[in-house]
C-alpha positions as CSV (number, residue, x, y, z in Angstrom):
1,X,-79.0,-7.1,-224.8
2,X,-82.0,-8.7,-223.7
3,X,-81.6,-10.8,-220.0
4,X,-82.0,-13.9,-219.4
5,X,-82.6,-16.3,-216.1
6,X,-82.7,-19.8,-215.7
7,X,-85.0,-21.6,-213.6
8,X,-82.4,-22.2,-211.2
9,X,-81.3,-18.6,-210.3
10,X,-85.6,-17.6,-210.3
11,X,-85.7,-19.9,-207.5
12,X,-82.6,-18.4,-206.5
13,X,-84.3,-15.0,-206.3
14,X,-87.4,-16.3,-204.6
15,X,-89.5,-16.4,-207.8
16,X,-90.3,-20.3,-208.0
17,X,-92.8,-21.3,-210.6
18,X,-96.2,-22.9,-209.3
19,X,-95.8,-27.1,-209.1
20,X,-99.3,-26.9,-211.2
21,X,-97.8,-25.3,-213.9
22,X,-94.8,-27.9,-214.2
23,X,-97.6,-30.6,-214.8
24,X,-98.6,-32.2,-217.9
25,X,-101.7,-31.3,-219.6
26,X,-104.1,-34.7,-218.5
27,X,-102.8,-34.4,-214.9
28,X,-104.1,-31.1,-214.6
29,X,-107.5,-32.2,-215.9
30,X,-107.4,-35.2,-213.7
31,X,-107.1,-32.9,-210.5
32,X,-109.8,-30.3,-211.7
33,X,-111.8,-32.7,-211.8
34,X,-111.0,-34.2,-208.5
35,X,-111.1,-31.1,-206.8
36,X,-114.5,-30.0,-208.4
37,X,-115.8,-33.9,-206.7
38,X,-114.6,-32.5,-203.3
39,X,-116.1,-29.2,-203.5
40,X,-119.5,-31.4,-204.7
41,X,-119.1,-34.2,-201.9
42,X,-118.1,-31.6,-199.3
43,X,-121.5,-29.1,-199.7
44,X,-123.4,-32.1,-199.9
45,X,-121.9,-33.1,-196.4
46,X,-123.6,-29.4,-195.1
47,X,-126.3,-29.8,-196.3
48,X,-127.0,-33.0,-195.4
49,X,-125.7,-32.0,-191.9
50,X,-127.8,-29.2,-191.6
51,X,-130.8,-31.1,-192.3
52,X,-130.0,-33.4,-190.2
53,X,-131.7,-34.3,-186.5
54,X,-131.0,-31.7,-183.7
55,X,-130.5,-32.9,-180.6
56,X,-131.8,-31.2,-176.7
57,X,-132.1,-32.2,-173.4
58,X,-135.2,-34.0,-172.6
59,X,-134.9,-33.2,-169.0
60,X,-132.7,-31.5,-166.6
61,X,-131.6,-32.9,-163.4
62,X,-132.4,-36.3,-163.8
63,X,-131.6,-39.1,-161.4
64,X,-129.3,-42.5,-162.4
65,X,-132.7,-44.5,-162.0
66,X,-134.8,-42.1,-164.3
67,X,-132.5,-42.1,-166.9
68,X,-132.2,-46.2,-166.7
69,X,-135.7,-45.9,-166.9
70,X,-136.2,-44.0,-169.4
71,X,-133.7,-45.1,-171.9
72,X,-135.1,-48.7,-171.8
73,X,-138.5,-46.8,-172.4
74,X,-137.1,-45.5,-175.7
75,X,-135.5,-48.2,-176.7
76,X,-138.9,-49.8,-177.0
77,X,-140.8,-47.0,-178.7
78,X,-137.4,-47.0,-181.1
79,X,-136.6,-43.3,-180.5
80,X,-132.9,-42.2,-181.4
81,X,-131.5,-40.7,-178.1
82,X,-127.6,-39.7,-177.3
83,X,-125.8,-39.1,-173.9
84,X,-123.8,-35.8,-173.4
85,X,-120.6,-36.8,-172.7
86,X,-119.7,-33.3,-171.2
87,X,-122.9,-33.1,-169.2
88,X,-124.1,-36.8,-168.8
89,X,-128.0,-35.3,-170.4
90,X,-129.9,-37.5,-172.0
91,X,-130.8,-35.6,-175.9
92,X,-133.3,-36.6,-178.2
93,X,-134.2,-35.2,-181.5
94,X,-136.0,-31.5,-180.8
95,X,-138.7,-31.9,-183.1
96,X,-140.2,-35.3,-181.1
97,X,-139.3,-33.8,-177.6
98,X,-142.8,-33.3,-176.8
99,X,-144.2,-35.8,-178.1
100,X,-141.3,-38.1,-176.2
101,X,-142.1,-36.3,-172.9
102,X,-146.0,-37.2,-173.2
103,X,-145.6,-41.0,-173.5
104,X,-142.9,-40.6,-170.9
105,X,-145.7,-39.2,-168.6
106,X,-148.5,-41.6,-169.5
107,X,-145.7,-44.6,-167.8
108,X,-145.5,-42.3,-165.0
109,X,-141.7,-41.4,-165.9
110,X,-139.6,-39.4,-164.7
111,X,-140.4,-40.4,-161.0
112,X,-138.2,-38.2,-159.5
113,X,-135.3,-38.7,-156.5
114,X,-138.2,-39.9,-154.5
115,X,-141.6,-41.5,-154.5
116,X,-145.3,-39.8,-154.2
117,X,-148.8,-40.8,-153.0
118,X,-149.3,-42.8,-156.4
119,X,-146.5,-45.7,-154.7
120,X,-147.1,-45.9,-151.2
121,X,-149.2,-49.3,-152.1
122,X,-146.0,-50.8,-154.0
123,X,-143.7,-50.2,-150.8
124,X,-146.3,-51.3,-148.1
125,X,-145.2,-54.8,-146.9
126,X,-146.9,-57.2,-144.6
127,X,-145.7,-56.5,-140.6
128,X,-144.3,-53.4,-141.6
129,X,-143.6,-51.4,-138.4
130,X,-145.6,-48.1,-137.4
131,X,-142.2,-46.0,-137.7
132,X,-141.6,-47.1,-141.4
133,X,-145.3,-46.4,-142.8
134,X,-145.2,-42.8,-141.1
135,X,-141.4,-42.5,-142.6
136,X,-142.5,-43.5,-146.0
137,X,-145.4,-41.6,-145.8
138,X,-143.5,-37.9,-144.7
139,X,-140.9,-39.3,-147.3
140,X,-143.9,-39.3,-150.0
141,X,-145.6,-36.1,-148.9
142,X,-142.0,-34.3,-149.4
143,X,-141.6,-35.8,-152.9
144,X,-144.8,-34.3,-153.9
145,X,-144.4,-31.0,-152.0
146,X,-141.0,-30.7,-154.5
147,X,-142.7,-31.9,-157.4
148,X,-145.3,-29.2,-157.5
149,X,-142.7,-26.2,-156.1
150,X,-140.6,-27.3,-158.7
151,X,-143.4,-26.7,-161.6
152,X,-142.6,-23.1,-161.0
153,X,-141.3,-21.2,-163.8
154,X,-138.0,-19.8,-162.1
155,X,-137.3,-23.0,-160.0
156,X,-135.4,-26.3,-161.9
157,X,-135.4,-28.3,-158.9
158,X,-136.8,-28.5,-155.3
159,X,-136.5,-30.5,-152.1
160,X,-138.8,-30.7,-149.3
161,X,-137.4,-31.6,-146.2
162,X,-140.1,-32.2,-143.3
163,X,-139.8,-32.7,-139.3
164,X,-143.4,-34.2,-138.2
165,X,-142.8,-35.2,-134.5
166,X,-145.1,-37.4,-132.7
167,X,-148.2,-36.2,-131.5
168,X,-148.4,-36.6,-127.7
169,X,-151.8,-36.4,-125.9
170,X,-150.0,-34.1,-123.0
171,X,-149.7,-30.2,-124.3
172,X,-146.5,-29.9,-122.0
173,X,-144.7,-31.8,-124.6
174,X,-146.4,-31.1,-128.0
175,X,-143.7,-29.9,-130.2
176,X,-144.5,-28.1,-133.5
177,X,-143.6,-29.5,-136.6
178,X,-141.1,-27.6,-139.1
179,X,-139.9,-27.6,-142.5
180,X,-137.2,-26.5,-145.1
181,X,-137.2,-25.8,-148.5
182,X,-134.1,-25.8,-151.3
183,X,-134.7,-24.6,-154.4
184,X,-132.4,-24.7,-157.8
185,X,-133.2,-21.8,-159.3
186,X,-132.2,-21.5,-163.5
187,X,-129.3,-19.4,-164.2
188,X,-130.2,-15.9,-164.3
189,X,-133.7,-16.3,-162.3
190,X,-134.9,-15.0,-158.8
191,X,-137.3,-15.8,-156.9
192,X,-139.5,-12.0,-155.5
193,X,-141.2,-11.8,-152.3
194,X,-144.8,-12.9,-153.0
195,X,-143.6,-16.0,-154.9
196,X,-141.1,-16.9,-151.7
197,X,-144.3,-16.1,-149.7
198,X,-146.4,-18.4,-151.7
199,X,-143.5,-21.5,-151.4
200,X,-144.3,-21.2,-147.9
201,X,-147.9,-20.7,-147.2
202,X,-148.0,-24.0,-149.8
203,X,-146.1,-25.7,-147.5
204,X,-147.7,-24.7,-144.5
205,X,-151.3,-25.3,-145.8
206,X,-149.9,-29.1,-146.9
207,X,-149.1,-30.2,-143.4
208,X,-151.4,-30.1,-140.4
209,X,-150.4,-28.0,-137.6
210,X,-147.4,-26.5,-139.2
211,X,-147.5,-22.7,-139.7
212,X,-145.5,-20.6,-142.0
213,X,-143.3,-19.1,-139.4
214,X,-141.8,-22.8,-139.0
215,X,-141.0,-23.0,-142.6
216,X,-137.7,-22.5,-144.0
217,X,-136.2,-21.8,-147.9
218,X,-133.1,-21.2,-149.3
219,X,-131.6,-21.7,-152.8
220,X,-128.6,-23.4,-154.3
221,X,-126.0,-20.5,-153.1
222,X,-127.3,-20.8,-149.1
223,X,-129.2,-17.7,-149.5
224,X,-131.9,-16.9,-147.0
225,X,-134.7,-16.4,-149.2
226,X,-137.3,-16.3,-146.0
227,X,-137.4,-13.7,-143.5
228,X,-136.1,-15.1,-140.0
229,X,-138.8,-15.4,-136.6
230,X,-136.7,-12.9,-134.6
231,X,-136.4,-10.1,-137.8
232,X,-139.8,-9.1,-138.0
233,X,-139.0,-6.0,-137.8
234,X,-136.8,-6.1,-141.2
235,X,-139.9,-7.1,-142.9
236,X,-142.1,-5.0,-141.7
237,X,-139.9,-2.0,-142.6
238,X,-139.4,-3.4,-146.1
239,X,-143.0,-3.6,-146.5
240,X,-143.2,0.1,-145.2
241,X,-141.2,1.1,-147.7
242,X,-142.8,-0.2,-150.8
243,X,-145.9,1.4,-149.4
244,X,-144.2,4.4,-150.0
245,X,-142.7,4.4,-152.5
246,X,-146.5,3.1,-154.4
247,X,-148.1,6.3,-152.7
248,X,-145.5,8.8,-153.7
249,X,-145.9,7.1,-157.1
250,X,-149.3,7.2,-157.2
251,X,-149.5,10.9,-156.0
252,X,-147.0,12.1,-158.7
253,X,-148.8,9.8,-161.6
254,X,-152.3,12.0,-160.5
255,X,-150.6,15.1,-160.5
256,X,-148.5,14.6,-163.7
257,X,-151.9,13.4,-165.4
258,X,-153.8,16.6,-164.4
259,X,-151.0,19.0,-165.5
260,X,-150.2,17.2,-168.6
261,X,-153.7,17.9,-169.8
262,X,-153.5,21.3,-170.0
263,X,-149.8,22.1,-170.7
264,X,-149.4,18.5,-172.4
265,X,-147.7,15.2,-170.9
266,X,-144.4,15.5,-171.7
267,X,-144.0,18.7,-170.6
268,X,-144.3,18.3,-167.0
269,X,-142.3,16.0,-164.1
270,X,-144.0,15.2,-160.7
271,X,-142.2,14.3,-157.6
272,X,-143.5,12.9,-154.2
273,X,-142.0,12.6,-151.1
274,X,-144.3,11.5,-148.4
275,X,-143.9,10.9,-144.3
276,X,-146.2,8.6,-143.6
277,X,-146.5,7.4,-139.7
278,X,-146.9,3.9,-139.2
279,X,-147.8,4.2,-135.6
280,X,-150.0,1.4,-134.4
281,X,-152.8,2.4,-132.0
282,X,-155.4,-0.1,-129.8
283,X,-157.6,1.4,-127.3
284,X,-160.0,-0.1,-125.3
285,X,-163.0,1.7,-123.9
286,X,-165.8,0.8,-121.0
287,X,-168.2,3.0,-120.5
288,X,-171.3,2.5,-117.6
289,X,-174.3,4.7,-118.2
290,X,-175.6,5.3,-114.7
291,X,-179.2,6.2,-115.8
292,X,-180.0,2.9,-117.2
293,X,-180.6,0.1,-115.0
294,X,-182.3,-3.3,-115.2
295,X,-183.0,-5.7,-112.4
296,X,-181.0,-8.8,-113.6
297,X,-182.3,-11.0,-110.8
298,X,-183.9,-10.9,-107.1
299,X,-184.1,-13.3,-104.8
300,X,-187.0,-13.4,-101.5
301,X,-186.9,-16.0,-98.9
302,X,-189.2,-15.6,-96.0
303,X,-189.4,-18.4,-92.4
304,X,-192.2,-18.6,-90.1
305,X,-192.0,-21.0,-86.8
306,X,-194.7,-21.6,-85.2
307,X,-195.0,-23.2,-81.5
308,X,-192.8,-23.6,-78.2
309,X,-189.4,-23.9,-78.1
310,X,-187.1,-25.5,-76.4
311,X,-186.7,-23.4,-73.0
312,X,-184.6,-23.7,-70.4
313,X,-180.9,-24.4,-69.1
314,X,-179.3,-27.5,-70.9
315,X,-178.6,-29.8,-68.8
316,X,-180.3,-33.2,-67.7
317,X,-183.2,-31.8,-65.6
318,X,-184.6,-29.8,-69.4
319,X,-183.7,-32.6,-71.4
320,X,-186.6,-34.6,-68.9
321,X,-190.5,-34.3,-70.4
322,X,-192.2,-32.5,-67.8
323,X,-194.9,-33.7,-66.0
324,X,-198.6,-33.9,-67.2
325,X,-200.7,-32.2,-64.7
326,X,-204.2,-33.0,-64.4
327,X,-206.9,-30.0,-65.0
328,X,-209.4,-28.3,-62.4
329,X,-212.5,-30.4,-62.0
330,X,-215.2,-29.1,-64.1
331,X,-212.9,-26.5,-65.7
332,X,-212.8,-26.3,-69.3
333,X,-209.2,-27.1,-71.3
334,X,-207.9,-23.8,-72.0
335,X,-206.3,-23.0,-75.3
336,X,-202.7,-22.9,-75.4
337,X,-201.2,-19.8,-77.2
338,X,-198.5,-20.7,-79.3
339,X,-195.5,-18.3,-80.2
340,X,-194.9,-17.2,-84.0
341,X,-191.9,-16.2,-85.6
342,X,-191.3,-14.4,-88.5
343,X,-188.6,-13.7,-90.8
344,X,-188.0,-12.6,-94.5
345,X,-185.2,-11.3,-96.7
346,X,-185.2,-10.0,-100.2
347,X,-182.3,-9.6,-102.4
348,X,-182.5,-7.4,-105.6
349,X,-179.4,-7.4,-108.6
350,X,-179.4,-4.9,-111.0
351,X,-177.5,-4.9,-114.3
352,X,-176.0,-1.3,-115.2
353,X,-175.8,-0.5,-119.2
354,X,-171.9,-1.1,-120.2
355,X,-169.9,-0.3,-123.2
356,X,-167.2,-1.9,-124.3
357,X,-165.4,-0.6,-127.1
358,X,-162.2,-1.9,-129.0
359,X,-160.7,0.6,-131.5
360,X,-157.6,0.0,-133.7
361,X,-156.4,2.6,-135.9
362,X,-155.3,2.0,-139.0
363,X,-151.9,1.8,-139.8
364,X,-150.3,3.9,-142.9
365,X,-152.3,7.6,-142.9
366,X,-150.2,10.1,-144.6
367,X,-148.9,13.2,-142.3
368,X,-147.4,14.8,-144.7
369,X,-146.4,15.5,-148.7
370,X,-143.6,16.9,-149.9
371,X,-144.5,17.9,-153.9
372,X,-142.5,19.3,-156.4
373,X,-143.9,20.1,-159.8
374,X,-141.3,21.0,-162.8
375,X,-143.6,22.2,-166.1
């Protein structure tokens, strides 16, 4: 006896019928069809979407007054542009970003949180005060100090902040000028020695009188990227060591070369270990060779007086002429002898030969290696 269930007890027993196959024969057509429009309408949609514009950030870090700017510039040259509402960027479509940036440029956009050289004519005014031109011009040398640290690869954004005092004619109070540097660096970058070196001496060779010592930088996490005045002797010992670590690998790159030729290179391992004595040494040396002398200069004077003194006891009676007496009668005027004095002095220099020497040693010889050699 064959069994049979009604629809009722299949639902019963969890085994309901599909609602597609309850429906008449035109509905279903009607619905293929519908669905098949969908599927049509809906790859369409990708693909349209996929070809459609892709929008980037023109810039990073701009200020309220360069975006103002520069939205009302592409308004004008009719290019598309959208605001990030997540990160306030201004996007425009990736394939004209370059070409967008260039006529951006030729309007002298973006200017930046500040002003350079190029403005200082615009924001001169008639009786303006000594303080405000040197202001706007330390304000102007800043903004192009950060303009061209910020062209560095690592660094998005820079600020240059400068303290020129006033020159004084009295060197009691001359004060040396300073400087500080903050640098944004992109996510992931760091700025090495050399290149912290270089943000520096660029500094320092940009304003007169200021030396790199008196210049500052740090990045966006406070970090002292610049060795401080009073840890010179951190720096130095830094520098020591890459020294010697490049000799050690120099030493072991020689010896794994010559070994590796004759029982091949990757057969053999080189290691280095080198003292090296960083001792610095100044002497100073005068020497005075007896033998050799020269007569730098000489000097004679010689006095002769001729006639009488003055003789006699001071007093009123010598200071009288004497009296002229009258000679013999038919005597002849003898010849009166007159006293002669003589003196003369010489006075001879002589210039001995002198040496003076001034030896420095160099810094960084080697005392001794440490080699091990695994073939």
């Amino acid at each position: 006896m064959a069994d049979t269930q009604s629809p009722s007890s299949a639902a019963a027993g969890g085994m309901t019928l599909p609602l597609y196959a309850l429906l008449p024969p035109a509905l279903k057509q009607i619905l293929l069809l519908v669905g098949l429009a969908a599927a049509v309408a809906a790859g369409v949609a990708m693909v349209l979407w996929s070809q459609g514009e892709n929008y980037t950030p023109l810039y990073s870090g701009l200020a309220d007054r360069d975006i103002g700017e520069i939205t009302a510039q592409l308004d004008s040259a009719n290019v598309p542009y959208e605001i990030d509402p997540a990160t306030g960027s201004l996007l425009v479509p990736a394939d004209r970003k370059y070409e967008v940036r260039m006529q951006l440029a030729s309007s002298g956009l973006p200017r930046g949180a500040g002003f350079g050289i190029e403005e200082m004519p615009e924001r001169s005014s008639f009786g303006q005060t000594p303080f405000m031109e040197n202001a706007l011009y330390v304000r102007a040398v800043e903004t192009e100090l950060a303009r061209t640290i910020g062209s560095m690869q690592p660094v998005e954004m820079a600020r240059v902040h400068l303290a020129l005092p006033p020159q004084s004619v009295f060197l009691r109070q001359k004060r040396e000028p300073s400087a500080s540097v903050m640098l944004k660096l992109y996510s992931g970058r760091r700025l090495d020695d050399e290149q912290v070196q270089s943000v520096v001496h660029l500094v320092a060779s940009s304003v007169p009188d200021l030396v790199p010592s008196r210049v500052t930088v740090v990045d966006q996490t406070g970090a002292l990227l610049t060795a401080q005045s009073g840890d010179s002797t951190a720096s130095l010992t830094s520098s020591q060591f890459d020294y010697r670590k490049q000799v050690e690998a120099d030493y072991a790159q020689r010896i794994q070369s010559l070994v590796g030729s004759i029982v091949g290179a990757d057969r053999v391992r080189a290691s280095v270990s080198a003292e090296i004595d960083f001792t610095e040494v100044e002497q100073t040396r005068e020497s005075f060779d007896p033998n050799v002398q020269m007569v730098r200069s000489e000097q004679t004077s010689e006095d002769t007086r001729r006639g009488d003194g003055m003789q006699g006891v001071p007093g009123a009676l010598s200071n009288q002429p004497p009296e002229v007496a009258a000679p013999p009668a038919g005597a002849n005027a003898a010849t009166a002898t007159e006293a002669v004095s003589t003196s003369r002095s010489q006075t001879r220099n002589f210039e001995l030969d002198k040496t003076v020497s001034h030896t420095r040693a160099a810094v960084g010889w080697i005392s001794r290696l440490s080699i091990g050699v695994l073939v």
